[in-house]
N, C-alpha and C positions, 0 to 999 in steps of 0.2 A: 668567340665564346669565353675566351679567358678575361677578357675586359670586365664581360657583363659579370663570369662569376667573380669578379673583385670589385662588385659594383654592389652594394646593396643601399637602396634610397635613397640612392644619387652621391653617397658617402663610400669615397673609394680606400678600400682596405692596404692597411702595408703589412708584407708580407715578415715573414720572418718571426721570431721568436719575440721580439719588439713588437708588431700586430696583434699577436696573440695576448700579450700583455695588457696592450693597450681598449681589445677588445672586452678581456674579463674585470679589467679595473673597472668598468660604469656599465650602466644596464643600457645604453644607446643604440648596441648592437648585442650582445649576449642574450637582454630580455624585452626583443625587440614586441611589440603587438601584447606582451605579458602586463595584466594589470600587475603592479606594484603590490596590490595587496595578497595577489596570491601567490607570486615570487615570495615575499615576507613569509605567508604562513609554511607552505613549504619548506621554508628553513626552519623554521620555527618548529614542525613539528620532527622536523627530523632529530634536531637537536635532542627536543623531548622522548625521542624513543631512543636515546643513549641513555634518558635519566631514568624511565622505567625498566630497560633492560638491565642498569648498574643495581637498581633494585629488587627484580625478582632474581638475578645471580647472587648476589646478597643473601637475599633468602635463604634459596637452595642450597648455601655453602652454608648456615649458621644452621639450617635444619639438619643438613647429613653429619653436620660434625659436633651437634651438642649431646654429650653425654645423657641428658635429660629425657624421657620420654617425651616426645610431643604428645599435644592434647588434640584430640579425636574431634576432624571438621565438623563429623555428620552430629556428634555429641554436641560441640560447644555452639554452634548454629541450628538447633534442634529449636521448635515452638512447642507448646501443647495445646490444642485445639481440641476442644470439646472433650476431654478427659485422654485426645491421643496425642503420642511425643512423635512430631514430624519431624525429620532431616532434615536442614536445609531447604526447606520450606519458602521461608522468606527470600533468601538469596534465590531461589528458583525464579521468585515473581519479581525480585528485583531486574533478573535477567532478560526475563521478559521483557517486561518494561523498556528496558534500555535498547535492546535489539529491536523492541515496536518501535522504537522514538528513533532509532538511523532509517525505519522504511519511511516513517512522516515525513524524515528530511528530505529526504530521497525526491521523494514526491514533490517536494517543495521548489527542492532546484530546478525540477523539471517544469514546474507551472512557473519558476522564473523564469527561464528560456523561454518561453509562453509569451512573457509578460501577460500572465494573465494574475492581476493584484489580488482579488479579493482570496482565492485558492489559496497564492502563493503566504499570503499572510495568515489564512487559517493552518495551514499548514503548518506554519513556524510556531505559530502560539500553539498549537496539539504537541510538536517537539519540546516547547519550554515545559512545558504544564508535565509530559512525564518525566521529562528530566528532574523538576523540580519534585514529583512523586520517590522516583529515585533516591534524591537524596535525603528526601524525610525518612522514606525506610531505613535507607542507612546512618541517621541520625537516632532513630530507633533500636538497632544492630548497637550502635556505638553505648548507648544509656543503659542497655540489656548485661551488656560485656560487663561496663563500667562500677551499674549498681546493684544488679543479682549475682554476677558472678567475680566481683571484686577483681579483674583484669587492670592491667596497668600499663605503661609503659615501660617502666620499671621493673615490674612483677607479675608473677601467674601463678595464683594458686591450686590451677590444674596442672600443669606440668611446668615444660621448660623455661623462664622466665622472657628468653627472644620470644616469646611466642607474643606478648604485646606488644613490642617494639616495632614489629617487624609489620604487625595488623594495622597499630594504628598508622606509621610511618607510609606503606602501600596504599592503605584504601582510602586516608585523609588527603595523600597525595590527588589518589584520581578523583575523588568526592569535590576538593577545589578547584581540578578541570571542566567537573560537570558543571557547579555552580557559578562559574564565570562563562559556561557556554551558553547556561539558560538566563545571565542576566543579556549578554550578547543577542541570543534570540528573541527575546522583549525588543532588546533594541531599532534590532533587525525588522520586526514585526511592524514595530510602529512607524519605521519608515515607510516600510511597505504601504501602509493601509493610508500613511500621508498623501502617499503619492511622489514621495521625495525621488525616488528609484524611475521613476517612470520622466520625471524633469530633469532627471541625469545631471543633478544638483552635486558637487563636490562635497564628499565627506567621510566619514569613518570607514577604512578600508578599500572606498570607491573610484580613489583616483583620482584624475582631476575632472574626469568626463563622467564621473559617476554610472548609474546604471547600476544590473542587476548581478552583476558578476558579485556583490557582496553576498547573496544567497548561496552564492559557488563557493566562497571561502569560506562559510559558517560550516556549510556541508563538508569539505573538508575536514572542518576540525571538529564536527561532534562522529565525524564516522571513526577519525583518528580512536578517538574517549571510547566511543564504543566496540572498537577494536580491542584497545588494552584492555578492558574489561574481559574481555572473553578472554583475553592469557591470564589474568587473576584470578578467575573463578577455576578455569584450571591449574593453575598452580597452588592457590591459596587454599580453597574450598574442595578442590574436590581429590587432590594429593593427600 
C-alpha cells in the first residue's frame, strides 16, 4: 500500500520536504486531470477579489472618516418616470439583469456537460446580450452623473468630493469585467455554434484536447462579476 500511495501514474513521488517542492513547482502532479485554463482563472479570480475587496475597504474607510456629508444613494440614483421620482430604479433593473445573466450561464454550463451545441450557444449569446444591457445602463448611470448632475472624479457637487472617485473608480472597475466577459462570451458562442468545442480543436482556454470545459471557465468568471456586484449594490447603493 505504501508503494502504490507514492505511485501516482506510474511517476513515483520523493518523499520529503524536497517532494513537496518539487511537486508544487509544475502542474504534473499538483494539477493533475485540471484543465490549465481553469487552474489559470482560479488564480485569476482570486487574485481579483484582493483588488475589489482593497476597494470597497477603501470605500468604507473614506466614507466614515470624511468630514463631508455624503450624498444620499436613494437621491442621487433616483429616475423620474412619468412625473414620479423613483429610487434607484435603474440600479434595481440593472441587478436584475445581471443576476438573470449568472442563471443563463448556469444553464449553459450545464447544456455544455450535455454537449448539447445549439442550447449551449444560445445560452451564451442570452448571457452576452444582458451583460451587454448591463453595461449600456450603466453607461447611462455614468452620462446622468456626469452631465445632469455635474459629478466628477475630482468633484461632487452634492456633498463629499470622494464620492466620485470612489463611484467611478468601483463601478468602471466592475463595468470592465463585464465587458471583457461579454466580448469572451461572443467568443465562446461562436466556437460553440462552430462546432470547434465538439472537434476538441486546441485553443483559447481549452487546452491542448480542447472541449467544453471552456464553457466551465467562462461560467466561472461571469458568476465571479456577478457576485461582486451584489457586494456593490450593497455597499455602494444601498449604504
Amino acid at each position: 500500500m505504501t508503494n502504490e500511495a507514492a505511485t501516482v501514474a506510474g511517476d513515483s513521488l520523493e518523499p520529503g520536504v524536497k517532494g513537496l517542492v518539487a511537486d508544487w513547482s509544475s502542474d504534473q502532479r499538483a494539477f493533475k486531470k485540471v484543465p490549465w485554463g481553469k487552474s489559470m482563472m482560479w488564480i485569476f479570480l482570486l487574485s481579483d477579489t484582493f483588488i475589489f475587496s482593497c476597494f470597497l475597504i477603501s470605500y468604507m474607510t473614506v466614507r466614515m472618516s470624511t468630514t463631508v456629508p455624503w450624498p444620499n444613494s436613494s437621491e442621487v440614483f433616483a429616475l423620474t418616470i412619468a412625473g414620479h421620482h423613483i429610487p434607484l430604479i435603474l440600479i434595481a433593473i440593472m441587478t436584475f439583469i445581471l443576476i438573470s445573466s449568472s442563471g443563463t450561464m448556469a444553464m449553459a454550463v450545464m447544456f455544455g456537460y450535455r454537449k448539447k451545441r445549439i442550447a449551449t450557444g444560445v445560452l451564451l449569446l442570452a448571457t452576452a446580450l444582458l451583460g451587454a444591457s448591463f453595461v449600456g445602463m450603466q453607461a447611462f448611470e455614468w452620462t446622468k452623473l456626469i452631465v445632469e448632475e455635474g459629478v466628477r472624479p475630482w468633484g461632487n457637487p452634492m456633498g463629499a468630493p470622494q464620492f466620485g472617485a470612489a463611484f467611478f473608480m468601483i463601478t468602471g472597475f466592475h463595468g470592465l469585467h463585464v465587458s471583457i466577459g461579454v466580448l469572451f462570451l461572443f467568443i465562446t458562442a461562436a466556437k460553440v455554434f462552430r462546432g470547434t468545442l465538439d472537434e476538441r480543436r486546441p485553443g483559447l482556454f481549452t487546452g491542448r484536447r480542447g472541449g467544453y470545459e471552456v464553457v466551465e471557465i467562462m461560467g466561472l468568471y461571469w458568476h465571479f462579476v456577478d457576485l461582486v456586484w451584489v457586494f456593490i449594490f450593497a455597499f455602494f447603493y444601498l449604504w
